[in-house]
N, C-alpha and C positions, 0 to 999 in steps of 0.2 A: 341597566342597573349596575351598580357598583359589586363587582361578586367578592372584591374581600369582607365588604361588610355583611352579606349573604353569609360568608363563612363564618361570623358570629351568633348567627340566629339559630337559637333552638330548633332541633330536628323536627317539632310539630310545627313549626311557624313557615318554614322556609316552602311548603305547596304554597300557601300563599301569600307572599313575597315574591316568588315568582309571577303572581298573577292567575293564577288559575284559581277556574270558577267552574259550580256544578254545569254552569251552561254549554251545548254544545257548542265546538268553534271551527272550523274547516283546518285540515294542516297545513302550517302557517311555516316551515321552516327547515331548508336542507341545502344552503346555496352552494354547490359544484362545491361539496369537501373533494370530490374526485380531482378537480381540477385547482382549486384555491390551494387544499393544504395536502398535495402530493409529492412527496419527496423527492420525487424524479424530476421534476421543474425546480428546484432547489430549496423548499423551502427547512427551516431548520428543522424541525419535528424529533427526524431519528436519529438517535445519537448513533451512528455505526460508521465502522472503518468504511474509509473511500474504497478498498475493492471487494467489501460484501453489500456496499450501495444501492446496487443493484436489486437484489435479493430482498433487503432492509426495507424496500419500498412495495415490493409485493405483500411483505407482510402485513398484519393485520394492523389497522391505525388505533385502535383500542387498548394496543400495546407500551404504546409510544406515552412518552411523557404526556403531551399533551390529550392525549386520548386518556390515559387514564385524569387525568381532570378532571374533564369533560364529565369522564361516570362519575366521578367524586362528586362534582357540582349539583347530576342531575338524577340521581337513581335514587334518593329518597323523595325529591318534589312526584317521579314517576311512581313509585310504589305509595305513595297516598294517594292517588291518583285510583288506582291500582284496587285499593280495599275499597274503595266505595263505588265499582262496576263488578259486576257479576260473569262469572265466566262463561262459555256458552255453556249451553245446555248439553247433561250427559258427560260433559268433564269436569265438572265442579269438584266431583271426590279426588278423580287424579291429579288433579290439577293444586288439590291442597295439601301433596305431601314436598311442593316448595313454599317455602316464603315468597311474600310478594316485593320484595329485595332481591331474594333471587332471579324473579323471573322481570323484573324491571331492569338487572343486569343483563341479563342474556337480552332482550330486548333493545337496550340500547347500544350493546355492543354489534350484535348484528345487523343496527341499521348506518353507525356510525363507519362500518368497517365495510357494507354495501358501499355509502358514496365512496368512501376514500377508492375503494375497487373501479367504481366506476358501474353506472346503468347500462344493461345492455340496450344499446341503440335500435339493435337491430329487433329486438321482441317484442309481439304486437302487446304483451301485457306485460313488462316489468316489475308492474306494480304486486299483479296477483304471482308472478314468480317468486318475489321475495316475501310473500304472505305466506307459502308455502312451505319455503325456505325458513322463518323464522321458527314455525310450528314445527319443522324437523327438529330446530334448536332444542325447544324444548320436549321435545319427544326422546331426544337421545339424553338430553338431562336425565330424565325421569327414567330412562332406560339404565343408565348407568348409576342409578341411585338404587335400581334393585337388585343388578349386579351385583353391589358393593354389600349389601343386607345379604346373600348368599352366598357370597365369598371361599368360606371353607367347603361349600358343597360345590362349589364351579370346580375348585384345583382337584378335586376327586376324578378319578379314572380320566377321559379323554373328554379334554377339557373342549374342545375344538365340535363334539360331538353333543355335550352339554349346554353349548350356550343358549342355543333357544329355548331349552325345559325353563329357563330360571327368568325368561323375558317378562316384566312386568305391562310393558307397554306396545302393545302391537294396533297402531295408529295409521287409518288408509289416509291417502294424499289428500282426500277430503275431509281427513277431523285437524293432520296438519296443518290443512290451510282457514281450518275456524279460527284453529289456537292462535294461530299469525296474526289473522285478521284483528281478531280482540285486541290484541299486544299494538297491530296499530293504531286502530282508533285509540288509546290509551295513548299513544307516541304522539296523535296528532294534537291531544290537548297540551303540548308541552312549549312555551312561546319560545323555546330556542330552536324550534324548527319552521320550517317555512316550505313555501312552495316554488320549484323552479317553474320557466316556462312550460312546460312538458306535466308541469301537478305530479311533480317528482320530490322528492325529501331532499331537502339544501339545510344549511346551516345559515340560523336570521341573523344578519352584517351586524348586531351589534354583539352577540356573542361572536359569532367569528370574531371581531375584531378582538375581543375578551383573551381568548383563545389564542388569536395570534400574539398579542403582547404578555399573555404568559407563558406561550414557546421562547418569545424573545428573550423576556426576566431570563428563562434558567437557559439558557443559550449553552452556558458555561459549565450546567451542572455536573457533567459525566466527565473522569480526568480523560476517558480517551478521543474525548473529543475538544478539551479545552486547552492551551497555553496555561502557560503558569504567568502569572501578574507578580509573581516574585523571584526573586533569582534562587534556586534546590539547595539544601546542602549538598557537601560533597559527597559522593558515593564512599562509606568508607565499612559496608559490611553488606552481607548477600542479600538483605532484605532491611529497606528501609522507607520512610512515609515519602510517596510522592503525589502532588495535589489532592490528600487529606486520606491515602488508603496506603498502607503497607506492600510496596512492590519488591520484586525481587530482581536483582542485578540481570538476570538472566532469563528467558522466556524460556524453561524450561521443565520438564516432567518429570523426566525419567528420577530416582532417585539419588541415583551411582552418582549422575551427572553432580547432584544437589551437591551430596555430600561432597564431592570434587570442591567444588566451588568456595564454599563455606570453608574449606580447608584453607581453599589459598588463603581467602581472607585474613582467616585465623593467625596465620604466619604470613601473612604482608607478601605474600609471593604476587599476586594478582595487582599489586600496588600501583603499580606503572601503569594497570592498561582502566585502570576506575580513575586514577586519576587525569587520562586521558579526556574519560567521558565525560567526565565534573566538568572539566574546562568549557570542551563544547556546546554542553548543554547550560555551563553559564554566558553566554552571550547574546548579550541585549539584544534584541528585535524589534524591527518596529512595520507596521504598512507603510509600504509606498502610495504615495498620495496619487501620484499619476498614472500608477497602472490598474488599481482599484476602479474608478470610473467606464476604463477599459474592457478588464475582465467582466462587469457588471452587461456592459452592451454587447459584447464581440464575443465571448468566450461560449455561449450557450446556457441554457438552464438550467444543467445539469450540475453547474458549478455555484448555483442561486446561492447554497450551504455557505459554500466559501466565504462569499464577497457578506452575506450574514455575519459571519464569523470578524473579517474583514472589517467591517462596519464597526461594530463591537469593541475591535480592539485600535481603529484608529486614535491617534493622538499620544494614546501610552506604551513604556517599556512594554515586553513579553518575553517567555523566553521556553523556547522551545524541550521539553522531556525526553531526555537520552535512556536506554537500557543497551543489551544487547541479546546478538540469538548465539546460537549454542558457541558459534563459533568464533564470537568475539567481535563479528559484524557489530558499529550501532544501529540501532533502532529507534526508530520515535512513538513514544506512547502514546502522543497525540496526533489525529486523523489530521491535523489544519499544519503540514510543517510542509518544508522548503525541499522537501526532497521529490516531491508530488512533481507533475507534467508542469512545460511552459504559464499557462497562466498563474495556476497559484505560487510557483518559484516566482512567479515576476512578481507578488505581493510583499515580497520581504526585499529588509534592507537594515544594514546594521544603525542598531539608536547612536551609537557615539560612530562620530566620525574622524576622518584626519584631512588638514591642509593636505590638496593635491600635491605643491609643491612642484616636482618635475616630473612627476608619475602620469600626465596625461596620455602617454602613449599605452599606460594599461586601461585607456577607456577606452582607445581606439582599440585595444585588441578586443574588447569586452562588445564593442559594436559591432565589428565583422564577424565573430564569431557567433552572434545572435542572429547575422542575419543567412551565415552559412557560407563563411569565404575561404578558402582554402589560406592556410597558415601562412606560407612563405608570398601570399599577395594581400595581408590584413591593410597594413598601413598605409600601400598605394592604394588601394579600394579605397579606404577613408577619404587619404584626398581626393580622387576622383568624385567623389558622392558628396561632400561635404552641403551641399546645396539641399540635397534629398535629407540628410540627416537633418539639418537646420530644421527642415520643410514637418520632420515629422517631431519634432522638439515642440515646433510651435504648436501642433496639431494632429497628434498621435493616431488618431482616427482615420487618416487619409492613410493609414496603412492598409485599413479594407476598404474604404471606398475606393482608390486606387489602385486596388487588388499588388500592393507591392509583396513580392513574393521572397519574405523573409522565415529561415528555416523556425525561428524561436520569436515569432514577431510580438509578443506582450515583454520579455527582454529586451527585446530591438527596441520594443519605445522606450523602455527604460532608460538601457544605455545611454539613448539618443540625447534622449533630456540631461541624462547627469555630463553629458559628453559635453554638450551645448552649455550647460551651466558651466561648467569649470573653464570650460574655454574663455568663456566671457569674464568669468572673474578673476582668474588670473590663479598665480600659486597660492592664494588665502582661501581658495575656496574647499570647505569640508565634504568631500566624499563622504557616499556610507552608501551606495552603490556593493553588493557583492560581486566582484569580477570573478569568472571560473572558467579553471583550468582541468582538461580532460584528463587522465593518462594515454599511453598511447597503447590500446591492446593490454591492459593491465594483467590481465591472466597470464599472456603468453610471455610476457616481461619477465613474472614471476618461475616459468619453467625456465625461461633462460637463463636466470640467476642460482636455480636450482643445479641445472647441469650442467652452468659456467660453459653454455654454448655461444661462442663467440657471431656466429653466424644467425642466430636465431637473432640473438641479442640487438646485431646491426638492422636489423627489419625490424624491430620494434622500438628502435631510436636510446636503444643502451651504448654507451661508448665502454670499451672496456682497451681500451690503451690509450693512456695518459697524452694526454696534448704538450709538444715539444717548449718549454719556456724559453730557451733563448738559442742565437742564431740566425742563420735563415731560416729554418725549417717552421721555425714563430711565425714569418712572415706567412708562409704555404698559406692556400684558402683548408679551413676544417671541411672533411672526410665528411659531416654532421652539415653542413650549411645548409640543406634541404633537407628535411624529413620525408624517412622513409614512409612509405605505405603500404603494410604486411597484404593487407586486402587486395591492392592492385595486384600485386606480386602473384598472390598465388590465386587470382582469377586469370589474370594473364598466361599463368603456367597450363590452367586447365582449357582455356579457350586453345592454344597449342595442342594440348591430347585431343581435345574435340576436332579437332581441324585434322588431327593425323588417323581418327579414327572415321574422319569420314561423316560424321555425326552436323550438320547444318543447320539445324531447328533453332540454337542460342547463338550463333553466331554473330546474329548481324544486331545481337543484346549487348545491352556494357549491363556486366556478369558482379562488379563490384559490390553497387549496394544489395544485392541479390544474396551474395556471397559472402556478405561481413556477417552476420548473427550466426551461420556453421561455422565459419572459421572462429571469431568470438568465440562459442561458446566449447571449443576445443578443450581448453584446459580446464572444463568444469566438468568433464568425462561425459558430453555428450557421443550418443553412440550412434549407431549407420539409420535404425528407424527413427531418431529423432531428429537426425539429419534431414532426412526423407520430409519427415512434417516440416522441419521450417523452412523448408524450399516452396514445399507446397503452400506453405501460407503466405510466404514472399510473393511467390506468384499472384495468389488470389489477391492482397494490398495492390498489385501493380498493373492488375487486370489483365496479365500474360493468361492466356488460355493451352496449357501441355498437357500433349498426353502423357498418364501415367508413367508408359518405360520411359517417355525423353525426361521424367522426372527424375524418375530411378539413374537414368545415364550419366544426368549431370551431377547427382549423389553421390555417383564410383568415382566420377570426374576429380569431383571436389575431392574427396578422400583420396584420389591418389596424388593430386598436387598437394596437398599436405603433409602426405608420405615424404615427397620428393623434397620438396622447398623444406619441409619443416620438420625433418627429422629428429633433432634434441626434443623439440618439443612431446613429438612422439613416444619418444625414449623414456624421459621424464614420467610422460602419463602412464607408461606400462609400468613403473617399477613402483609407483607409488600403488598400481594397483595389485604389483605379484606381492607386496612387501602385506596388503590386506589379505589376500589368497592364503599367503603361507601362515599370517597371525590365525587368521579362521580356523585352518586343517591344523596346524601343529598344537593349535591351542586349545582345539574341541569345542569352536564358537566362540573365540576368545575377541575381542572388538578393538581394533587399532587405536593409539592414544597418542597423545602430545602433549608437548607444554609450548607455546609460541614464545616468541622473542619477547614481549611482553609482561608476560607471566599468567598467560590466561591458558586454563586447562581443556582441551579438547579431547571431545570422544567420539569416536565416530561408531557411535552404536544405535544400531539398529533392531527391534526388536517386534517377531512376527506377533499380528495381530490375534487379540482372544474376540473369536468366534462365536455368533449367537443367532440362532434362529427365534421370532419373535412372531405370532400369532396376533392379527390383527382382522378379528372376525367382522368390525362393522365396516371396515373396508375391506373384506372379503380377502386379505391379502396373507402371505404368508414373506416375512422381508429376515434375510441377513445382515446383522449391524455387528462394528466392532466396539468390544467393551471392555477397552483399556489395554494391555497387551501381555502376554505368555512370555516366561523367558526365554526362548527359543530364538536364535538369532534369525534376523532376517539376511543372510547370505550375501544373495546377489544382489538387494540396494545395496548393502554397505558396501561392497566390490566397487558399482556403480558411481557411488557420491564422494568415493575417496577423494578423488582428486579436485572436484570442487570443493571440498570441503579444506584441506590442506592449501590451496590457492587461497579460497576466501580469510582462512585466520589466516597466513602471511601479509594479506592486503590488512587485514583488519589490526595485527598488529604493527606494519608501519605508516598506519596513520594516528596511533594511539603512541609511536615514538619521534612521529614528525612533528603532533599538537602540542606535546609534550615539552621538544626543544621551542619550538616556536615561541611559547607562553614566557618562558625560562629567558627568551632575549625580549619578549615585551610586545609580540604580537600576538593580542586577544582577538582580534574579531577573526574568526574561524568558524566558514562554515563546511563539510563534506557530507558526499552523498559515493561513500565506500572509496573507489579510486579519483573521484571526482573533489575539487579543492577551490573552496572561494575564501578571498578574503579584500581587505580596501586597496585603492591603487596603489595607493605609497607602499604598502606590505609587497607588495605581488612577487616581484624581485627575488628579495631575500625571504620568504617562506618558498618559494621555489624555490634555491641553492637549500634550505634546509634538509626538504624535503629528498632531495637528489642523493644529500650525503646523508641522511639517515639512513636511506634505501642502500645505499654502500655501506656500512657500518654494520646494518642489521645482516645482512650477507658474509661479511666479513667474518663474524663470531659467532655465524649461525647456518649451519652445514644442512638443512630442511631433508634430505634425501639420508643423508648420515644417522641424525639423529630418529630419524624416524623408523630405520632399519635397527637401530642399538636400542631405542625404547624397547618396541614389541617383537625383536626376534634378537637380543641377548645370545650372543655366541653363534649366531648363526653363520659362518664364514661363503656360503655357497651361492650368496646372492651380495656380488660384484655391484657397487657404485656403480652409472653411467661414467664413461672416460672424458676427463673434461677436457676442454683444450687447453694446451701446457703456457699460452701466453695470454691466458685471460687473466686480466687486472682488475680485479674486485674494485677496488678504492675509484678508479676508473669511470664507474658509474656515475659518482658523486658530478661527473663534468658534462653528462648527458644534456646539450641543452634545452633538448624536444623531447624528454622523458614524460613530459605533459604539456598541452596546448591549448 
């Protein structure tokens, strides 16, 4: 049946329009909602972020867009149903202090929200389990409806002790499962149900189909799950309309923060880094036509949302929702963007493109590095393979049937194909492929530039002395020809301790990729136990089976080869954290602050949670929840998060003064994901030299260790700069040529 014209019919008429008839009729209608419309197989249903997706699927399908439909469609056809059956016997009176709306609600929620859960397999009677189950439904309805009528006499004296006096409804698991029973036989006259093989409750294939094409229709409807079909105004105050709801520049709560924010605004201080975001978040998007296909067969279920979404927006512009988090990071408001894993990055590609021209050798870097080639062998790898590329141009799919083992393989096909195209067409052909370039160790970059450590700087591929323009010294091969590898470096230093301490167990490991996520995440102030865990969980990904102390050893390991090798770095992270210690103690909780190169306001406040104990008598339970927060600082996180956080806005605002120049010489298409930086071949080049001298520039007139001591400790003389090195050349940076790869 047609259910929009359903939704013009008079509420008396629409029981039958459905079809229903006094006659009895067997339940006719429930097909696998557990398996057809479970979100965890991808279908579109829940609007939620891809990392509470998880979660978003356990919950109740009654919830969901199309779940409420669903009740919309069928809970008045169910309660006319409903008055003209008799309850059982003996609950008539109670049973009539709900409406029969009401109890048609709970009724079809609890059976809709059974399939989508899922029948237990294993139970000799599922049937009458959820008969019983539904009768609790309404047992605790009607329970809590007399709760609510005694209200001022429950919060008297001890409430915890009271609540049985005031119980209206004390129902054995046998009048439960009348109540059930009645509700279903009522369920079974309703022709949008059916029977599975099993004489289980499914959903009858033409409302499902109903159903599904009105998930599809609103596909779009929630902004945090949709693209924009238009290109945003510019951000140019702290709260403005994005995909149809008033957003705020900033994901944030706290108020101090707000009123920060709203300040800059107000005085254009924060100018530079909203108009960073504007830029970003205006650049056309479009589906890749050839990786879509891919992702739909190869990618798993899990991603069904996606390639939904995918589907949807083939053919037309889109364009991605920028905000940011406190600390000037972007963020995307929409669940469906380019910053997500391998496959759905592989779904995007810029709408306008540009003649290749003589840029092909930034598809070849775009190929090897999707498929995981170390930098300084990109190009001869290309040639070597050119056959296999060709092979997967033609035929993207022989990537998994020939188990070819590339690190980013839904990129790899991409690449392949854009690579194979432009070859064969020659310089006319339009790119719109996103090439992307990593930084190298972005954090640790950032401490080196902080304490103008010459040495740290060289392991993370910073030049900081100028390259000789003429002479012979011109001729010399660069110092830079080969990029370093901080990772190797300082697993190599610790596989050394371990050998000298006698210690055997990692030895005969290459310690690298094991050993990049503690070193990584160094300059965001992770600390000795967190260290500990991501060894541990290194190991469990790689199926090394350690004992605990060989875990602990290689812990000490790692941390004292990063003592050793990476001292600035070190340096750096202490003083950004005595410089929070001393704001704290001197200030009486006082919370470290900044303003970034950009003009975006940071605070690094933390503040202890308000505490509550919550009384939850029908589940017997008694739970602590926090409810909102106390002024009271939280101490040791903010000690903790300094230095990520200080890191993170230096990253955050030189890519909001790299977009910035970039746009200013006339390359739009930019994409980034924090230190990460895509854009078309022909660009690659020169937004890379932009990028290099912004990052020189922004250092050059921006002291991060200085200013951060003269904000929040004012005359403080006792707390000494790190010593920089007296022939670090700032400007110097700008010539880095593997400052990203």
């Amino acid at each position: 049946m047609d259910l929009t014209l359903y939704d013009r019919l008079p509420t008396e008429l629409r029981f039958y329009a459905l079809g229903l008839t006094p006659k009895r009729v067997p339940l006719r209608s429930f097909q696998k909602l557990a398996r057809e419309m479970d979100t965890t197989r991808g279908d579109p249903i829940l609007d939620t972020w891809a990392a509470t997706e998880a979660k978003a699927a356990e919950g109740p399908f009654s919830t969901s867009k199309a779940g409420r439909e669903a009740l919309r469609l069928w809970i008045d056809p169910l309660a006319a149903y409903l008055v003209s059956r008799k309850p059982p016997r003996g609950l008539e009176q109670v049973l009539g202090g709900l409406s029969h709306r009401q109890l048609a609600a709970m009724a079809l929620r609890s059976i809709l929200d059974r399939i989508h859960a899922g029948w237990d397999t294993e139970a000799k009677n599922p049937a009458g389990l959820f008969t019983l189950e539904l009768g609790r439904v309404v047992r605790n309805e009607l329970e809590f409806a007399g709760l609510l009528a005694a209200k001022r006499w429950v919060k008297a004296g001890n409430k915890h002790a009271r609540l049985g006096k005031f119980r209206r409804v004390d129902w054995t698991n046998k009048e439960c499962a009348r109540c059930g029973d009645w509700l279903w036989d009522a369920l079974a006259e309703l022709p949008c149900f059916d029977e599975d093989e099993r004489g289980l409750p499914c959903i009858q294939a033409e409302h499902k189909a109903a159903i599904d094409a009105f998930a599809e229709a609103h596909l779009f409807d929630h902004p945090l799950y949709r693209p924009s079909l238009t290109a945003p105004d510019p951000w140019t105050g702290y709260r403005m309309p994005r995909a149809g709801i008033e957003t705020a520049f900033v994901a944030a709560r706290d108020p101090e923060t707000v009123k920060a924010l709203e300040a800059a605004f107000a005085d254009g201080s924060i100018t530079e880094h909203a108009r960073a975001v504007s830029s970003i978040e205006r650049v056309p998007l479009a589906i890749n036509p050839v990786t879509l296909p891919l992702v739909k067969g190869f990618a798993g279920a899990e991603y069904g949302r996606d390639t939904a979404v995918a589907d949807a927006l083939r053919g037309r512009v889109f364009y991605n929702l920028i905000r940011c988090d406190f600390r000037g990071r972007f963020t995307h408001l929409c669940d469906f963007n380019y910053t997500r894993g391998d496959p759905v990055r592989s779904l995007f590609m810029f709408a306008r493109g540009k003649p290749i021209g003589d840029a092909i050798g930034w598809l070849e870097v775009a190929v090897a590095n999707a498929y995981g080639v170390k930098v300084q062998e990109r190009h001869e790898w290309v040639a070597r393979n050119r056959e296999m590329i060709r092979a997967v141009a033609a035929d993207p799919s022989i990537i998994w049937r020939r188990d070819i083992k590339a690190k980013e393989p839904f990129q790899f096909a991409a690449a392949c194909a854009e690579y194979v195209a432009a070859d064969t067409n020659g310089p006319a052909y339009e790119t719109r492929l996103p090439v992307w370039l990593d930084a190298s160790s972005n954090g640790l970059q950032h401490l080196a530039l902080m304490a103008r450590d010459a040495k740290l700087a060289a392991m993370v591929n910073l030049r900081t002395a100028a390259k000789p323009r003429q002479g012979l010294a011109a001729l010399a091969p660069d110092d830079d020809q080969f990029p370093a590898d901080v990772y190797d470096i300082v697993a190599a230093h610790a596989r050394c301790n371990l050998l000298a301490d006698g210690d055997d167990f990692w030895l005969g490991m290459d310690l690298r990729d094991l050993l990049k996520q503690p070193i990584m995440t160094l300059p965001y102030g992770v600390t000795r136990a967190g260290m500990l865990d991501q060894i541990k969980e290194g190991c469990e990904e790689r199926g090394i089976n350690a004992p605990f102390e060989a875990l602990v050893r290689l812990r000490d390991h790692i941390w004292r080869a990063i003592e050793e090798k990476l001292p600035g770095a070190m340096k750096a992270r202490e003083y950004i954290q005595e410089v929070t210690v001393s704001k704290y103690f001197l200030d009486c909780g006082g919370y470290v602050q900044w303003i970034t190169p950009s003009g975006f306001p940071v605070a690094n406040r933390y503040r202890k949670g308000k505490l509550d104990r919550v009384v939850l008598p029908f589940l017997g339970q008694k739970v602590i929840i926090a409810e909102g927060y106390t002024d009271e600082p939280h101490g040791q996180k903010a000690i903790n998060a300094a230095v990520a956080n200080l890191v993170h806005s230096m990253e955050a605002a030189h890519l909001a003064r790299s977009a910035n120049a970039a746009v200013a010489e006339g390359i739009t298409n930019i994409l980034s994901i924090h230190d990460c930086y895509a854009t078309d071949a022909p660009s690659v080049r020169r937004f890379g030299l932009i990028r290099r001298r912004e990052l020189a520039l922004m250092y050059a007139s921006y002291n991060a260790l200085a200013r951060l001591r003269d904000i929040n400790l004012p005359g403080v003389n006792s707390l000494p700069l790190p010593e920089p090195d007296p022939d670090f050349d700032i400007l110097a940076v700008g010539e880095s040529e593997y400052f990203d790869r």
